[in-house]
PQR file with spaces between the fields and no chain letter, atoms N, CA, C, O and H, PARSE charges and radii, in Angstrom:
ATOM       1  N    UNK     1      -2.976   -0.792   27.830 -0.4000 1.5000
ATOM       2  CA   UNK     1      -2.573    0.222   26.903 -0.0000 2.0000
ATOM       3  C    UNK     1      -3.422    1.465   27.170  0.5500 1.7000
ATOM       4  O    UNK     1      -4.642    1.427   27.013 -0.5500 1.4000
ATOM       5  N    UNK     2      -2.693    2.721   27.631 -0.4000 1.5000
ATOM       6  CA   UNK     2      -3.433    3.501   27.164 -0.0000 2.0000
ATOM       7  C    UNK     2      -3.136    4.767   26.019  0.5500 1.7000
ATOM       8  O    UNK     2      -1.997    5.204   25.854 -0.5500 1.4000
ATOM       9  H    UNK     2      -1.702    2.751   27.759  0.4000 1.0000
ATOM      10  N    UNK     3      -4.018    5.153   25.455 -0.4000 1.5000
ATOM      11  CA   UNK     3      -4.156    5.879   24.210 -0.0000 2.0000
ATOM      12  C    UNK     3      -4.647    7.149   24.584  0.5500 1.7000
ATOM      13  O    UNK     3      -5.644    7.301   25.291 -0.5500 1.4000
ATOM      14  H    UNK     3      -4.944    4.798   25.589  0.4000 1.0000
ATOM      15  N    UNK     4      -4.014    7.989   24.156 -0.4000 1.5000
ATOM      16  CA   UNK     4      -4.154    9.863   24.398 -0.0000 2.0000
ATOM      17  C    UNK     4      -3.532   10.410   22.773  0.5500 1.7000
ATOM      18  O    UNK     4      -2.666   10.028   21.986 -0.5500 1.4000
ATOM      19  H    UNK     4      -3.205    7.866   23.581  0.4000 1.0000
ATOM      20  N    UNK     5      -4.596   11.571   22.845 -0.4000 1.5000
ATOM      21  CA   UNK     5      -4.144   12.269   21.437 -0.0000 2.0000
ATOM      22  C    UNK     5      -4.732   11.844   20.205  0.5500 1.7000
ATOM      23  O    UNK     5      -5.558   10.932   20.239 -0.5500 1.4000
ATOM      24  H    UNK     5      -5.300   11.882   23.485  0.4000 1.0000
ATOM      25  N    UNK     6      -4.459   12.313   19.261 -0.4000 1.5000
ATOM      26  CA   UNK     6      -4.905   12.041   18.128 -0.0000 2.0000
ATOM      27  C    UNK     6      -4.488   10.554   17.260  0.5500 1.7000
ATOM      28  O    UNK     6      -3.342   10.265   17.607 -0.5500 1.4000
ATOM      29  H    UNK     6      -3.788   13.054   19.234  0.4000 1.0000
ATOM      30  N    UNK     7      -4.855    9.846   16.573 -0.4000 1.5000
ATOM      31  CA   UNK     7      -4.230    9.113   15.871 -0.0000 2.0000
ATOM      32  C    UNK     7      -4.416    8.930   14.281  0.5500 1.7000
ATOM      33  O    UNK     7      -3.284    8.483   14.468 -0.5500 1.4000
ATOM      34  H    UNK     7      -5.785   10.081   16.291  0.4000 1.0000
ATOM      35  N    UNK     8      -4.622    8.852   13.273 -0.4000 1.5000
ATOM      36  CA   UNK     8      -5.042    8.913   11.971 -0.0000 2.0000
ATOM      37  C    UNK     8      -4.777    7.862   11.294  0.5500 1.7000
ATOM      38  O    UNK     8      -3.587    7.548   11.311 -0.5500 1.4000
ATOM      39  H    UNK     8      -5.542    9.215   13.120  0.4000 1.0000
ATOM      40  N    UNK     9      -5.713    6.965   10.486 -0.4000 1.5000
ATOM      41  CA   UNK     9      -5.226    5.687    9.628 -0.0000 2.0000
ATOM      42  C    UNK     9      -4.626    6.627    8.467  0.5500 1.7000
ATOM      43  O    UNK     9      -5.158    7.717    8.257 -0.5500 1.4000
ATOM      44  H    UNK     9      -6.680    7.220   10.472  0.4000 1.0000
ATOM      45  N    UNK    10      -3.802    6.313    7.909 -0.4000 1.5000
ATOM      46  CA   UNK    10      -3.335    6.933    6.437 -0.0000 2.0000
ATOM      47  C    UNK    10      -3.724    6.067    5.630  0.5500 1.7000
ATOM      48  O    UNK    10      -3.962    4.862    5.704 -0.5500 1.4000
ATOM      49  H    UNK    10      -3.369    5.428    8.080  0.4000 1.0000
ATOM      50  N    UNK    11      -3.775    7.164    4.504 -0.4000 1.5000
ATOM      51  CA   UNK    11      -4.164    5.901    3.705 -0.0000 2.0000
ATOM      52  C    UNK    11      -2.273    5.397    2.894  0.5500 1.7000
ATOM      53  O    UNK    11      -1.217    5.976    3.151 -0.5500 1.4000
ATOM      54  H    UNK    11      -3.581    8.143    4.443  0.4000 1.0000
ATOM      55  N    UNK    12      -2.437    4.387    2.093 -0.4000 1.5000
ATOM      56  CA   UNK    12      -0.818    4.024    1.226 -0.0000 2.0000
ATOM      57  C    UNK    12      -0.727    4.769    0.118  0.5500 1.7000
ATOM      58  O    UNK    12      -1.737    5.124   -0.489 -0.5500 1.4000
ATOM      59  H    UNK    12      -3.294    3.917    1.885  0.4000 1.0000
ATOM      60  N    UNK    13       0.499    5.088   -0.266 -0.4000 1.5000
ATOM      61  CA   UNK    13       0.527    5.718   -1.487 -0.0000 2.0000
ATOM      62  C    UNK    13       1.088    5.064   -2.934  0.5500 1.7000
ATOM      63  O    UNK    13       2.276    4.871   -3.193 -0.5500 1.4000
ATOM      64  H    UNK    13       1.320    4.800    0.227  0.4000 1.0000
ATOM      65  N    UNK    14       0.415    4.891   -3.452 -0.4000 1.5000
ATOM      66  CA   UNK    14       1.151    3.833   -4.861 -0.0000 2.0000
ATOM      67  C    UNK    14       1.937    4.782   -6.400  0.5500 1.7000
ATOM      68  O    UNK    14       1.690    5.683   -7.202 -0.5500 1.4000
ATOM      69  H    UNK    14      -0.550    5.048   -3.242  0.4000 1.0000
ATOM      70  N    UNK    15       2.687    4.066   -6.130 -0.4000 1.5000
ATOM      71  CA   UNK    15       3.530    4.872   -7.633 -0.0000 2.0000
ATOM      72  C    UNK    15       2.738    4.338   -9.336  0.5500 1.7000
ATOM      73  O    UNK    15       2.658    3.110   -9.321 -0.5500 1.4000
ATOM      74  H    UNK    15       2.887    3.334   -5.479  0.4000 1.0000
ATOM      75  N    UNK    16       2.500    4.589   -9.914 -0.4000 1.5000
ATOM      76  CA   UNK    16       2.057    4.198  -11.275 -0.0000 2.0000
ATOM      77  C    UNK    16       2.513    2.915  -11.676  0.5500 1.7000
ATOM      78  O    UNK    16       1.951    2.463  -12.673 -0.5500 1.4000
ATOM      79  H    UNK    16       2.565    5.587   -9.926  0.4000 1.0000
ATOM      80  N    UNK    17       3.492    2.136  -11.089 -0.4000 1.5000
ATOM      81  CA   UNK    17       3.608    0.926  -11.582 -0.0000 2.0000
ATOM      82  C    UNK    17       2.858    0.130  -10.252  0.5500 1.7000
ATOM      83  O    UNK    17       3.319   -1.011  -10.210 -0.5500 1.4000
ATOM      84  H    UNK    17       3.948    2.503  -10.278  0.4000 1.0000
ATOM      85  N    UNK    18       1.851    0.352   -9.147 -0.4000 1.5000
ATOM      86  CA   UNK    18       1.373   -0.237   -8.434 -0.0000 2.0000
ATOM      87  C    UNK    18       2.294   -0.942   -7.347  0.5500 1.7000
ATOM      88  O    UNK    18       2.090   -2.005   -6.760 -0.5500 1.4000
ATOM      89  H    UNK    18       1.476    1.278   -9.181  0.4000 1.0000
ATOM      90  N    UNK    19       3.457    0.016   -7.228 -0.4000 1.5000
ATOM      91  CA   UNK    19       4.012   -0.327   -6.014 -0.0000 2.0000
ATOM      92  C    UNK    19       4.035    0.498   -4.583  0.5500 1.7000
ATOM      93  O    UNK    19       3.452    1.582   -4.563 -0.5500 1.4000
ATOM      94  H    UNK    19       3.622    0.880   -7.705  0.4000 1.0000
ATOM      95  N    UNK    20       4.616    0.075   -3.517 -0.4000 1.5000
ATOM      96  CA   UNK    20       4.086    1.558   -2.485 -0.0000 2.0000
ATOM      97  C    UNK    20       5.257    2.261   -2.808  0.5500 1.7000
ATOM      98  O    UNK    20       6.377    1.828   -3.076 -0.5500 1.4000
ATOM      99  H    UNK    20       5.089   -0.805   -3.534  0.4000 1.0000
ATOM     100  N    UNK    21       4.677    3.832   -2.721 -0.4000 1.5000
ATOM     101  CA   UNK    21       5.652    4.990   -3.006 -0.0000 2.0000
ATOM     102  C    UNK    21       6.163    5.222   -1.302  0.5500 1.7000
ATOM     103  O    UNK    21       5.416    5.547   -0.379 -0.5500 1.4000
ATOM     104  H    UNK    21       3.766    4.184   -2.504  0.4000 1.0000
ATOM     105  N    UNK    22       7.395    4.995   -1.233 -0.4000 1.5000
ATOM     106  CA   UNK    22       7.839    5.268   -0.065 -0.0000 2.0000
ATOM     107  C    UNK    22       8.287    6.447    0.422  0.5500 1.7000
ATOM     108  O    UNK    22       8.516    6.668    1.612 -0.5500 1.4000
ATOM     109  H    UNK    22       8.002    4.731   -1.983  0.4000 1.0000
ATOM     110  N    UNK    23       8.451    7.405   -0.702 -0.4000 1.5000
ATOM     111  CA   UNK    23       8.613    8.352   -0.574 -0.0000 2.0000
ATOM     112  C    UNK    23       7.785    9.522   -0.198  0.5500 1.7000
ATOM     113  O    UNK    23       8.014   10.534    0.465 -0.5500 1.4000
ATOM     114  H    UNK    23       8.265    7.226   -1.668  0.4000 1.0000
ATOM     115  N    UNK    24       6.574    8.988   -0.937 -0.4000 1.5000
ATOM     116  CA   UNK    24       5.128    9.537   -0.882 -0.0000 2.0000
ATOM     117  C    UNK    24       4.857    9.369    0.720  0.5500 1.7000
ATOM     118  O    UNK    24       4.329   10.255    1.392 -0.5500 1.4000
ATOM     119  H    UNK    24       6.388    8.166   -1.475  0.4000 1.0000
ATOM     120  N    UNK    25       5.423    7.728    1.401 -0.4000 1.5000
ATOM     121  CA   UNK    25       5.116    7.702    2.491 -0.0000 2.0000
ATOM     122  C    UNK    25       5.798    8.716    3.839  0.5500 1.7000
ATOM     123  O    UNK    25       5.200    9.250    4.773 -0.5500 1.4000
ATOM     124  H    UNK    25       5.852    7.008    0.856  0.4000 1.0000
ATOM     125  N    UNK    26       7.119    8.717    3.528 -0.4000 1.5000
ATOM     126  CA   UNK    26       7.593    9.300    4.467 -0.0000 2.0000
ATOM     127  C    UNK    26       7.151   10.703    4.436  0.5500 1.7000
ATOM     128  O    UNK    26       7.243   11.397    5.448 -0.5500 1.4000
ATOM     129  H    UNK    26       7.605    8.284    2.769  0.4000 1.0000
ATOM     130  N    UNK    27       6.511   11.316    2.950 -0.4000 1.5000
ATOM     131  CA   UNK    27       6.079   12.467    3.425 -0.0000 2.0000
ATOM     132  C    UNK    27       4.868   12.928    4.071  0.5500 1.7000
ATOM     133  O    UNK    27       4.732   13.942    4.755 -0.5500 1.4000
ATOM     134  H    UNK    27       6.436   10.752    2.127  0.4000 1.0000
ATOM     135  N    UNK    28       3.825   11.868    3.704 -0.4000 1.5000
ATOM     136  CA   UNK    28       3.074   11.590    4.522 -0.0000 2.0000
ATOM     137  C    UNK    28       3.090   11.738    6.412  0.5500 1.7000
ATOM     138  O    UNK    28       2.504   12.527    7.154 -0.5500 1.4000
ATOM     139  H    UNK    28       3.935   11.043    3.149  0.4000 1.0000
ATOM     140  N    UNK    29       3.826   10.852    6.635 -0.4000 1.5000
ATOM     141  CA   UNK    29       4.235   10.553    7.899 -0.0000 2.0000
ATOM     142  C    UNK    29       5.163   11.901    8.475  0.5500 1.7000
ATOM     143  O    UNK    29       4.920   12.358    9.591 -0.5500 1.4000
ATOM     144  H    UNK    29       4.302   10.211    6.033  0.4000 1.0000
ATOM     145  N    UNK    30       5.933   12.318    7.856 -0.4000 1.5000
ATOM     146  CA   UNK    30       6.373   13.846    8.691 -0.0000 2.0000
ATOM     147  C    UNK    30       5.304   14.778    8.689  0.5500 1.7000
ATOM     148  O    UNK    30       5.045   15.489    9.660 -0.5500 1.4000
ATOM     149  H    UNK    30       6.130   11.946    6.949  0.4000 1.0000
ATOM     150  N    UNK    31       4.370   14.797    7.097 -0.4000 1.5000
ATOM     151  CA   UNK    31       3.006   15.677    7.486 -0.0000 2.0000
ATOM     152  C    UNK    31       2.590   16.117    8.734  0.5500 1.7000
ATOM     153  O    UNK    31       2.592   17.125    9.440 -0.5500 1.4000
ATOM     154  H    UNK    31       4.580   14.219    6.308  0.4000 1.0000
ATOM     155  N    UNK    32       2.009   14.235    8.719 -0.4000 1.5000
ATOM     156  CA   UNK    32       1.336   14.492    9.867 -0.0000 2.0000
ATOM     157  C    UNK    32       1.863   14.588   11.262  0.5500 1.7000
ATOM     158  O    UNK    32       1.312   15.282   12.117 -0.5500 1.4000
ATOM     159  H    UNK    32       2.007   13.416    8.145  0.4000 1.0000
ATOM     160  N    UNK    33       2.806   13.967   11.451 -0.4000 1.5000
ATOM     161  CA   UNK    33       3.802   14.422   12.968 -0.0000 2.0000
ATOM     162  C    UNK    33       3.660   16.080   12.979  0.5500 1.7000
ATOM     163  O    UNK    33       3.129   16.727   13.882 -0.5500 1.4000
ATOM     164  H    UNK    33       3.254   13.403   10.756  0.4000 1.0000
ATOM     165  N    UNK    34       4.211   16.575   11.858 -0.4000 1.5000
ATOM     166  CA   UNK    34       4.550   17.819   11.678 -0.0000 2.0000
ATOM     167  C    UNK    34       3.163   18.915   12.427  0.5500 1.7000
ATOM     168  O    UNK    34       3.211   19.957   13.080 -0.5500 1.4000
ATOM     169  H    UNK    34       4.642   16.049   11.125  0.4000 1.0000
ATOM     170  N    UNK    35       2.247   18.227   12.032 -0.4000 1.5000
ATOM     171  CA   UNK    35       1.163   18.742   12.585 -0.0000 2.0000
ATOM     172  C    UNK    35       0.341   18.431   13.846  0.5500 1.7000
ATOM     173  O    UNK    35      -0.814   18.767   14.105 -0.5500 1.4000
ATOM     174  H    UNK    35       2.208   17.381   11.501  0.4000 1.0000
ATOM     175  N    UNK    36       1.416   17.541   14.734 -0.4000 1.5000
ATOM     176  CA   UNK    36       0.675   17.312   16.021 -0.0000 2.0000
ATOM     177  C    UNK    36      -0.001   15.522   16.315  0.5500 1.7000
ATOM     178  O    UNK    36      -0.511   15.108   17.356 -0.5500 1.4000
ATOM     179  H    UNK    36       2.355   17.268   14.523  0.4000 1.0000
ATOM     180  N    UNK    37       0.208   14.807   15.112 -0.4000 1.5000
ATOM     181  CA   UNK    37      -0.611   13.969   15.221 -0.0000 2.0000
ATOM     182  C    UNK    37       0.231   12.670   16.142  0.5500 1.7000
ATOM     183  O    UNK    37       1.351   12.297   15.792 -0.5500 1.4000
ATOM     184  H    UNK    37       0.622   15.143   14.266  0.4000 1.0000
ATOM     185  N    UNK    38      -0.251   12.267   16.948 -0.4000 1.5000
ATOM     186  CA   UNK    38       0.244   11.105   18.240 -0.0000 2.0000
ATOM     187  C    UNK    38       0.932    9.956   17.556  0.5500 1.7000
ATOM     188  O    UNK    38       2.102    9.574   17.585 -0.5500 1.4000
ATOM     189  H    UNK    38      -1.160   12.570   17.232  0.4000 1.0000
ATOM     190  N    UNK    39      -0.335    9.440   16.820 -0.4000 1.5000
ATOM     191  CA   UNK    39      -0.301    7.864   16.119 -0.0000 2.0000
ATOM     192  C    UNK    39      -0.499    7.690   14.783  0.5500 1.7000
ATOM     193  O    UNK    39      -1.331    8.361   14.173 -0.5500 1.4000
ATOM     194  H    UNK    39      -1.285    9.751   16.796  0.4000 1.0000
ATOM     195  N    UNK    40       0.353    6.644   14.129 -0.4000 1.5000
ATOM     196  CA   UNK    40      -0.558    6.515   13.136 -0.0000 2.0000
ATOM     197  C    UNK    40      -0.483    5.004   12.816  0.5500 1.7000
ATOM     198  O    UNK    40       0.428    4.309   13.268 -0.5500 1.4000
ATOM     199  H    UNK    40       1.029    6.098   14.625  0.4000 1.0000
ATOM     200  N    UNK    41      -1.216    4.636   12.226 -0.4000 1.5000
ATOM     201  CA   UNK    41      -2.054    3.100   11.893 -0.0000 2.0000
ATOM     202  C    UNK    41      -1.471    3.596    9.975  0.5500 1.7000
ATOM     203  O    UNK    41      -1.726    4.565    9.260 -0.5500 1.4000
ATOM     204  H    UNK    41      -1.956    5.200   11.859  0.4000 1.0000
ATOM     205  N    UNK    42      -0.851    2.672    9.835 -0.4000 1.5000
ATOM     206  CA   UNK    42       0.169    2.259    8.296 -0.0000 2.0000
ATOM     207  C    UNK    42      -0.081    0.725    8.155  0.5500 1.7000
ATOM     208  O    UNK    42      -0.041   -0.204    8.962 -0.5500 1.4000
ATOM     209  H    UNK    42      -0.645    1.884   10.416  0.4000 1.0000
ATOM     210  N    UNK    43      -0.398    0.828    6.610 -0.4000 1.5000
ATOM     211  CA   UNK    43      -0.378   -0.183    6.145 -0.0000 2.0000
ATOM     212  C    UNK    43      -1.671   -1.043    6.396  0.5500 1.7000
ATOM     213  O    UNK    43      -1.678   -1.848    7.328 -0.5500 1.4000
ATOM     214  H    UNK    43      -0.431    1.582    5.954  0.4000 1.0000
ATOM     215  N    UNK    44      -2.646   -0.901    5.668 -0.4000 1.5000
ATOM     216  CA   UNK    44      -3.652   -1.803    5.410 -0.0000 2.0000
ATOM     217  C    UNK    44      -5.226   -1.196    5.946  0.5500 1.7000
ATOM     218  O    UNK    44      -6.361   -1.602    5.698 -0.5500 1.4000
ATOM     219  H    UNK    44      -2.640   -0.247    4.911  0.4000 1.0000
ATOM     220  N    UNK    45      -4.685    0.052    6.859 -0.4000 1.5000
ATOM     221  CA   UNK    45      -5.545    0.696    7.798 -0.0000 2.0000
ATOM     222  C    UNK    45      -6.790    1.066    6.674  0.5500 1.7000
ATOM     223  O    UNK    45      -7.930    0.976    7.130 -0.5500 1.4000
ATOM     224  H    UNK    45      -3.762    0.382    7.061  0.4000 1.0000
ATOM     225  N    UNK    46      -6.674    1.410    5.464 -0.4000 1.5000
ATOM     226  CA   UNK    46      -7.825    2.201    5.151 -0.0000 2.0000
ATOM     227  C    UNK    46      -8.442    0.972    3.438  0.5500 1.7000
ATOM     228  O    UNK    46      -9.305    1.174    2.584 -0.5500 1.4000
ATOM     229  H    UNK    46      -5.748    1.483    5.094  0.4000 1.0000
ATOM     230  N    UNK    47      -7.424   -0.243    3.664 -0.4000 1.5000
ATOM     231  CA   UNK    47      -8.099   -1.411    2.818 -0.0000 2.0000
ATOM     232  C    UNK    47      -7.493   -1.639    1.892  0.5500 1.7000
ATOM     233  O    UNK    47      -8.189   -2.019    0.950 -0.5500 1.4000
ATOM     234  H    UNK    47      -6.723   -0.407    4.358  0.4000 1.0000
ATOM     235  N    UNK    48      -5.874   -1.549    1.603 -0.4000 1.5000
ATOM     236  CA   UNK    48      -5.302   -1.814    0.751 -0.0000 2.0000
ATOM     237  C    UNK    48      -4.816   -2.958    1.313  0.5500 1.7000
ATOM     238  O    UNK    48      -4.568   -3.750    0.404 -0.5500 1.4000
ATOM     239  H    UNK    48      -5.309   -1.241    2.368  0.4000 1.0000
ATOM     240  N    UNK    49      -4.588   -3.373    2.282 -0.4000 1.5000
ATOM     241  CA   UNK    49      -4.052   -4.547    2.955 -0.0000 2.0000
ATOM     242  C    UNK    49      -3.996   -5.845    1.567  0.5500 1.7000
ATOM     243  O    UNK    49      -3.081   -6.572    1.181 -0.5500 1.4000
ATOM     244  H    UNK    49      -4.789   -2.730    3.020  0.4000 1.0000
ATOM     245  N    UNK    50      -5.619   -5.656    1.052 -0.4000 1.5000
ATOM     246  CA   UNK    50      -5.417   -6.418    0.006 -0.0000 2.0000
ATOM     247  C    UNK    50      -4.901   -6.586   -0.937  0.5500 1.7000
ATOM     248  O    UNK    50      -4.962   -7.635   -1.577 -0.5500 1.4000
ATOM     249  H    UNK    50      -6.362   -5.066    1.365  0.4000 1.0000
ATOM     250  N    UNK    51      -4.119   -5.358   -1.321 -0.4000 1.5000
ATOM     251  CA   UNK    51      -3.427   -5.062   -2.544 -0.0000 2.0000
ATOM     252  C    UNK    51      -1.663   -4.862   -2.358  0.5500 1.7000
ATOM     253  O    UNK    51      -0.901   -4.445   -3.231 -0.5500 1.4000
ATOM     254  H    UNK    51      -4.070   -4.506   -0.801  0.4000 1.0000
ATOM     255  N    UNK    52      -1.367   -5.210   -1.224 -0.4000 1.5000
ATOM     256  CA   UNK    52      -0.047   -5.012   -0.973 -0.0000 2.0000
ATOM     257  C    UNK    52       0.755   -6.368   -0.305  0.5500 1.7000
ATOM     258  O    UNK    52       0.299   -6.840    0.737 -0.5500 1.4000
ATOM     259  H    UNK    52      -1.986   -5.549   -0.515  0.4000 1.0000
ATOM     260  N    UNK    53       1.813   -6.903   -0.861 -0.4000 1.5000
ATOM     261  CA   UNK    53       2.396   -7.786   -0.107 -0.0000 2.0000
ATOM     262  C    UNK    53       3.019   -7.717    1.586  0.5500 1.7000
ATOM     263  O    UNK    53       3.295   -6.657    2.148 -0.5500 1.4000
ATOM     264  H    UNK    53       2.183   -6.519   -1.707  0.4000 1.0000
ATOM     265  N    UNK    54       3.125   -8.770    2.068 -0.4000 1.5000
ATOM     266  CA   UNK    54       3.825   -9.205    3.162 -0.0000 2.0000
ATOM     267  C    UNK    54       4.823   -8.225    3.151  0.5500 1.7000
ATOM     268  O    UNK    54       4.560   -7.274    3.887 -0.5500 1.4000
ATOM     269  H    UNK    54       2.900   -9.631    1.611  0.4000 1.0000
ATOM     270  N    UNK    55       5.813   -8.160    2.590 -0.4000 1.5000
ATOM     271  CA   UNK    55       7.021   -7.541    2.781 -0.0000 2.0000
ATOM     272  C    UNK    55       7.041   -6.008    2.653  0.5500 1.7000
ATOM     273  O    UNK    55       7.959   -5.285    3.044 -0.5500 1.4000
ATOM     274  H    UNK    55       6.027   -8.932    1.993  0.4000 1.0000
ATOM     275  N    UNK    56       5.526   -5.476    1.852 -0.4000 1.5000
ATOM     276  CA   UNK    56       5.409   -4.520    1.590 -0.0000 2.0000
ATOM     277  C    UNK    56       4.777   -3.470    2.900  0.5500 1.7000
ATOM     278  O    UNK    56       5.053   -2.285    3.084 -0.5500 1.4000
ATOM     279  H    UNK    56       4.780   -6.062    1.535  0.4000 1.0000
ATOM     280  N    UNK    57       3.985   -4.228    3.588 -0.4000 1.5000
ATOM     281  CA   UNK    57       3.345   -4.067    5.113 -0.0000 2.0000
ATOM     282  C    UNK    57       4.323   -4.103    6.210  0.5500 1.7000
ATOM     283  O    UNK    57       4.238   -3.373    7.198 -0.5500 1.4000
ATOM     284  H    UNK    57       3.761   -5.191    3.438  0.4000 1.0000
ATOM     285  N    UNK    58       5.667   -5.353    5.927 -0.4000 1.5000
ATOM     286  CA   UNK    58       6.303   -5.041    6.758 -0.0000 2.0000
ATOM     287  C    UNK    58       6.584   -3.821    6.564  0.5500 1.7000
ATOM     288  O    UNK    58       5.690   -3.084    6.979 -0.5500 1.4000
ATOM     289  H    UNK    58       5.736   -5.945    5.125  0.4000 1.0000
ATOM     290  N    UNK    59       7.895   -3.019    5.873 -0.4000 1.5000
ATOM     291  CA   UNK    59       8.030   -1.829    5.369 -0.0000 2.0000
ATOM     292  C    UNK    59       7.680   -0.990    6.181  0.5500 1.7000
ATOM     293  O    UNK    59       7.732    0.206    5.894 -0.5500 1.4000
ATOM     294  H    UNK    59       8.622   -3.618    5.536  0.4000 1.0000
């Protein structure tokens, strides 16, 4: 594998009832494209891993 460019863990975004805001996510994720960024590492990258289900990581 090789790796060039930037990459950024995001962090998840949760809606008030403690679910992931997906919406929150995708804006996230064009953000940062929007601004050049290569990669990004979703889902669990910055330690919610623990707080989110299987199906929710798939996602």
């Amino acid at each position: 594998m090789n790796l060039k460019g930037t990459t950024v863990a995001m962090i998840t975004p949760f809606t008030k009832d403690d679910r992931v805001d997906e919406a929150g996510m995708r804006e996230n994720i064009n953000y940062l494209i929007d601004r050049g960024v290569d990669g990004l590492l979703a889902a669990g990258t910055t330690g919610e891993s623990a707080t989110i289900t299987h199906n929710e990581q798939k996602k």
